[in-house]
C-alpha positions as CSV (number, residue, x, y, z in Angstrom):
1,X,28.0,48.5,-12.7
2,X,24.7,46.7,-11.2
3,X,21.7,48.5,-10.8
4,X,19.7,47.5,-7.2
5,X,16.1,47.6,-6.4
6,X,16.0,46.9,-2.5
7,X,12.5,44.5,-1.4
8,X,10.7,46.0,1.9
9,X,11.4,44.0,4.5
10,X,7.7,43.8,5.8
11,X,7.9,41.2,2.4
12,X,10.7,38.8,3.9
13,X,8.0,36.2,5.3
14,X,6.9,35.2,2.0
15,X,10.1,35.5,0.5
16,X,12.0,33.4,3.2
17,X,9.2,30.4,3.6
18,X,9.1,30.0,-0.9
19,X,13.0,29.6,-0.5
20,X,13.4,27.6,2.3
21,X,15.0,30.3,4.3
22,X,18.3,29.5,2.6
23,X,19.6,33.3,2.7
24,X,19.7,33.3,6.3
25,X,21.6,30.0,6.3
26,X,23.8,30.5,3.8
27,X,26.0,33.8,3.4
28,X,27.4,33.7,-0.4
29,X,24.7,32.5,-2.5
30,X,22.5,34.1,-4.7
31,X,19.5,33.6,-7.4
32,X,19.8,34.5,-11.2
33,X,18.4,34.5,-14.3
34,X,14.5,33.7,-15.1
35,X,13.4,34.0,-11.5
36,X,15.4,37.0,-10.3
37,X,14.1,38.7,-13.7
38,X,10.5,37.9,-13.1
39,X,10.8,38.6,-9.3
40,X,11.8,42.5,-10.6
41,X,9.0,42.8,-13.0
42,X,6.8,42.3,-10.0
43,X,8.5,44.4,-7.9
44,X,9.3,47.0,-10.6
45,X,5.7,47.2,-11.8
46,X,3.1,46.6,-8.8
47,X,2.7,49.8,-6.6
48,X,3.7,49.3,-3.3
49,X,0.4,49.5,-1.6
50,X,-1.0,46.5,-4.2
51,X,2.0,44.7,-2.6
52,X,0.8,41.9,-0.4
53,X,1.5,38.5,1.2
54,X,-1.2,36.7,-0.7
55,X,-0.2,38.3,-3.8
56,X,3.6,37.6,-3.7
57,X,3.0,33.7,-2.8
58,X,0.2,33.4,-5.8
59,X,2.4,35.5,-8.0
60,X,5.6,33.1,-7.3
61,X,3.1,29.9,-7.4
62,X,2.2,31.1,-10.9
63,X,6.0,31.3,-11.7
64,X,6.0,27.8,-11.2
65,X,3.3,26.5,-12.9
66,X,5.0,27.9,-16.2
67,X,8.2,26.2,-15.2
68,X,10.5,28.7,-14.2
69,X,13.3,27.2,-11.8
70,X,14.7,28.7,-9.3
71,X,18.5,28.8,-10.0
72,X,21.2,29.1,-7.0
73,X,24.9,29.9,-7.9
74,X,27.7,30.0,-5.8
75,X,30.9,31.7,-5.0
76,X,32.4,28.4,-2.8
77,X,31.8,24.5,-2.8
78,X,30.7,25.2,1.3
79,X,27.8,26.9,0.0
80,X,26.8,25.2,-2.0
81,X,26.6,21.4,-0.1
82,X,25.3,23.9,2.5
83,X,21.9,24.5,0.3
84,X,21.8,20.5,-0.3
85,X,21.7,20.2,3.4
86,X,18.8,22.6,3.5
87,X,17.0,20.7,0.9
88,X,17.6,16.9,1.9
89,X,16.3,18.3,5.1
90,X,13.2,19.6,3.6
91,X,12.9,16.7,1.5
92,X,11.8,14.9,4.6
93,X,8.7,16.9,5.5
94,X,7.4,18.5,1.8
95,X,6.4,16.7,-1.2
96,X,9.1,16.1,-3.3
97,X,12.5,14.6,-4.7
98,X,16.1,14.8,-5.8
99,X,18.0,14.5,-8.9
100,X,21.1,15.3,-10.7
101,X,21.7,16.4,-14.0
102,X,25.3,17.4,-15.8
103,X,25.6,20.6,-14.4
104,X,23.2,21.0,-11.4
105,X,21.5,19.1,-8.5
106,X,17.8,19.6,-9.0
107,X,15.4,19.6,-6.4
108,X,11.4,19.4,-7.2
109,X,8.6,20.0,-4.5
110,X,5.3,19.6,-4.8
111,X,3.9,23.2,-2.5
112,X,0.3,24.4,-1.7
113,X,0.3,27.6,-2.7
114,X,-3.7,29.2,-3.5
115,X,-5.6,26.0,-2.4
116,X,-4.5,22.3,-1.3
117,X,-6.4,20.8,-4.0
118,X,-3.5,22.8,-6.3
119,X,-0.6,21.9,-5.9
120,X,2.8,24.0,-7.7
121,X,5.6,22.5,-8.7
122,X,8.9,24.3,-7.5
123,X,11.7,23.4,-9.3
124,X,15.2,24.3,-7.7
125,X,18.7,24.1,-9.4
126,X,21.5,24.0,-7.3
127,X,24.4,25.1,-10.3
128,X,27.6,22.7,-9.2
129,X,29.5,23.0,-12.3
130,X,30.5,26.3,-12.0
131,X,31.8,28.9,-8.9
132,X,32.1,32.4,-9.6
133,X,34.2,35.2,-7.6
134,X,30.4,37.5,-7.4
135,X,27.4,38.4,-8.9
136,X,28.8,40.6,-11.7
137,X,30.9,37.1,-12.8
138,X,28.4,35.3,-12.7
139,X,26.0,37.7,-14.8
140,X,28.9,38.3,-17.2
141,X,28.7,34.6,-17.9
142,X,24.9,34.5,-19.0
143,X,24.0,34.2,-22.8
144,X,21.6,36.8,-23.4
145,X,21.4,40.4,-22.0
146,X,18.1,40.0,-20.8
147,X,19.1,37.1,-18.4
148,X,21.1,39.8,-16.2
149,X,19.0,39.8,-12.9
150,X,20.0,38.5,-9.8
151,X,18.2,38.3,-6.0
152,X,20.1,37.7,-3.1
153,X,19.6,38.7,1.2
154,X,22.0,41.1,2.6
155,X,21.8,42.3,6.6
156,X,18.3,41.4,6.0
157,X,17.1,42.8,2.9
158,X,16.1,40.9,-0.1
159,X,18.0,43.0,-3.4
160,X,17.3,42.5,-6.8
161,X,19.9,43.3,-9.4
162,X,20.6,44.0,-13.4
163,X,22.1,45.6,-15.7
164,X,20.8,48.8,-18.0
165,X,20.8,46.2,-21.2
166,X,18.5,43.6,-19.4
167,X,16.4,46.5,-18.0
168,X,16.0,47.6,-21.8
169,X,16.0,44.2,-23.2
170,X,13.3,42.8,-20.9
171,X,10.9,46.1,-21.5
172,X,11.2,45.7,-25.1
173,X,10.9,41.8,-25.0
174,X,13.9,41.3,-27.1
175,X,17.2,38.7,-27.0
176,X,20.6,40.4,-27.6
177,X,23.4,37.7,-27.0
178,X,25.8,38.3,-24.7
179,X,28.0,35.3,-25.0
180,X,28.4,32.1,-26.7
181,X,29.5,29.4,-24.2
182,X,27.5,26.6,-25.1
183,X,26.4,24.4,-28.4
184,X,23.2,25.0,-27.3
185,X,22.7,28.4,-27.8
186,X,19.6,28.1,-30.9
187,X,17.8,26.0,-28.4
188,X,17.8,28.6,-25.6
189,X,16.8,31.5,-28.4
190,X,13.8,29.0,-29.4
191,X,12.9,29.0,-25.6
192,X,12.8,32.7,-25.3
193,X,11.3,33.5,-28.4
194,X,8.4,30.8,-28.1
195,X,8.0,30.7,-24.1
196,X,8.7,34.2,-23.3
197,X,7.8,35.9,-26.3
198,X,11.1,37.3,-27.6
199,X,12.2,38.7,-30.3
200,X,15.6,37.6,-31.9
201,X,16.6,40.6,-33.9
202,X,19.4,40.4,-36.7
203,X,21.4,43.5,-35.6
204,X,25.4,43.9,-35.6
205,X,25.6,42.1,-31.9
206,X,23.7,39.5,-32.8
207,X,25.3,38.5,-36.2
208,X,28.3,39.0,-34.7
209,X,28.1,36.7,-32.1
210,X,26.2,33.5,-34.5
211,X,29.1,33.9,-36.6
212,X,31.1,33.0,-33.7
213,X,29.1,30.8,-32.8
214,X,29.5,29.0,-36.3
215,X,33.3,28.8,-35.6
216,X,32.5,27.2,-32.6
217,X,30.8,24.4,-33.6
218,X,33.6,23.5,-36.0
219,X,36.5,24.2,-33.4
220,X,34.3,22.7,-30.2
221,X,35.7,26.0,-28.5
222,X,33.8,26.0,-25.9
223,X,33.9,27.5,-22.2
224,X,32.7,24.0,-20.8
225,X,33.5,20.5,-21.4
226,X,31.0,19.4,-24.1
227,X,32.7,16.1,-25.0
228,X,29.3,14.2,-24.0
229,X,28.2,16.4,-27.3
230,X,27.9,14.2,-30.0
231,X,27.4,15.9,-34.1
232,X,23.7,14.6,-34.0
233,X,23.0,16.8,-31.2
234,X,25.1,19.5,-32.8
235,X,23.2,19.5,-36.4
236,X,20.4,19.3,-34.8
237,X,21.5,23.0,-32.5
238,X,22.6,24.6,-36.3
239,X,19.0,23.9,-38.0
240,X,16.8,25.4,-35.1
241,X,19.6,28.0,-35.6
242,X,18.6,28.0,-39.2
243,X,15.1,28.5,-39.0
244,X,15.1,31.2,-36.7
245,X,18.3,33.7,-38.4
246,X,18.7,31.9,-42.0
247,X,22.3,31.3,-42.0
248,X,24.5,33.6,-44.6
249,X,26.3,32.0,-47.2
250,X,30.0,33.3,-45.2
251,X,28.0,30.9,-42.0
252,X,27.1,28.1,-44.0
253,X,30.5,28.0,-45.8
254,X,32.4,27.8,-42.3
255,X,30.5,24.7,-41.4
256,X,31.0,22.7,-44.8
257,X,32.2,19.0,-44.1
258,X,30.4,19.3,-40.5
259,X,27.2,17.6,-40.9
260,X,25.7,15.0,-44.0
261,X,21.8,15.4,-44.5
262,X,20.0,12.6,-46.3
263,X,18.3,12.8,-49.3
264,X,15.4,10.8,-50.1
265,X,14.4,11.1,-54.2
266,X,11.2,9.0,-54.9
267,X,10.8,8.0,-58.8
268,X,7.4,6.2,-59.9
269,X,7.7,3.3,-61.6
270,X,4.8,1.8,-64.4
271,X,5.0,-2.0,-65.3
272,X,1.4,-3.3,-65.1
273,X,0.6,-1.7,-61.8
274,X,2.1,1.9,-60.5
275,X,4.3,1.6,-57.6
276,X,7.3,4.2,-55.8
277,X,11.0,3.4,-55.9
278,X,12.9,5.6,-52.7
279,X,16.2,6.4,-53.0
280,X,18.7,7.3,-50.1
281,X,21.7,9.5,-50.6
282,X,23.7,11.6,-48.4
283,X,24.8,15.1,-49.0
284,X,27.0,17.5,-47.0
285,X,24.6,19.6,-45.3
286,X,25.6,22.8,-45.6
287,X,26.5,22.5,-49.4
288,X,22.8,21.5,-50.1
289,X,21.7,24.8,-48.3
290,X,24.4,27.1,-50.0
291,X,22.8,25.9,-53.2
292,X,19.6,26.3,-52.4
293,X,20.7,30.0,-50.9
């Protein structure tokens, strides 16, 4: 069950011209994650009457100056090439350009948002790769609790929704993982806990969920095709996992024969003059760590 926060209207102006006035042009699409979730703090925690144009559009403008993107998910492929219209349109009179990336088209545009000698950086993801049947789907999908907000326009009125554990989560300032669908799971708790100032606690949930995360990497069961994957990118994932939540002997053991770490001995060498002889070996990864556990 969602909670919903609904947005007076007497805000829509601001709110329609930041996002192109896509919500009134396209029925089944909606915003999640990062944005949505900073879009309820404000909302949330500015009294009504502090509430202004000026202050939305400066507030959203700082958004994007600390790179947070703007993510669109869908329910149908109509939708979504829908938005791309939109946005090729727009392209043609702001600031800006198009790309594509593995799982989204991206679209960047340069906006005036305090002063024209300032320009923001609005970064919009258009998520292709995946359709989902609603909102609650689509949050179900996220990683971490706290990612479970969501804005979208219905019969005019701009609604925020989230669940009790991101409400909690996001007041607290703490990552709880929901679900591990991706290889690339340690980067995003890096991201959280360095950008957003998250902590990544070692309760039941989330010891639960690296150790099936572990599994993963060794079965590549995962909810997306990650074939492009290859182990360097993987070892790399499993030691920022390792420095944030020191992996327990049962973790490291799962992931024996996985990855080989190099080890580099040096021995000094006298004959006349003193000099350094390096020596390369490789190792299995994970035994090296279990003996040094």
């Amino acid at each position: 069950m969602l909670n919903e926060i609904w947005i007076d209207k007497k805000h829509n102006p601001v709110l329609d011209d930041q996002l192109h006035n896509i919500f009134d042009k396209v029925s089944n699409v909606w915003i999640a994650g990062g944005f949505a979730r900073r879009i309820y703090e404000y909302f949330y925690s500015t009294p009504e009457k502090a509430i202004t144009q000026y202050r939305i559009k400066n507030y959203i403008g700082r958004l994007y100056d600390t790179n947070v993107d703007v993510d669109f998910f869908y329910c149908s492929s109509d939708d979504l090439y829908a938005t791309k219209d939109i946005l090729n349109k727009a392209l043609n009179f702001k600031k800006g350009f198009y790309h594509s990336s593995p799982f989204a088209d991206n679209y960047n545009f340069m906006l005036e948002i305090g002063s024209p000698h300032f320009l923001s950086s609005q970064r919009i993801q258009l998520i292709n790769s995946f359709l989902f049947k609603d909102i609650s789907a689509c949050l179900d999908s996220f990683d971490f609790e706290v990612c479970k907000f969501a804005l979208n326009k219905v019969d005019g009125i701009y609604r925020i929704y989230y669940t009790d554990q991101a409400r909690k989560d996001n007041r607290h300032r703490r990552l709880n993982i929901s679900k591990v669908g991706s290889p690339f799971l340690p980067s995003r708790i890096q991201k959280y806990s360095v950008k957003y100032k998250m902590s990544f606690m070692p309760n039941e949930n989330n010891l639960s969920k690296i150790k099936d995360y572990c599994y993963k990497i060794v079965s590549s069961d995962w909810n997306i095709n990650m074939s492009h994957v290859d182990n360097n990118q993987l070892f790399k994932q499993v030691r920022t996992l390792h420095n944030y939540k020191t992996l327990s002997k049962e973790e490291l053991s799962i992931m024996i024969g996985m990855f080989e770490d190099i080890v580099r001995k040096s021995t000094s060498i006298h004959d006349g003059s003193s000099y350094y002889y390096f020596e390369e070996s490789k190792i299995d990864w994970a035994c090296k760590e279990l003996l040094n556990a």
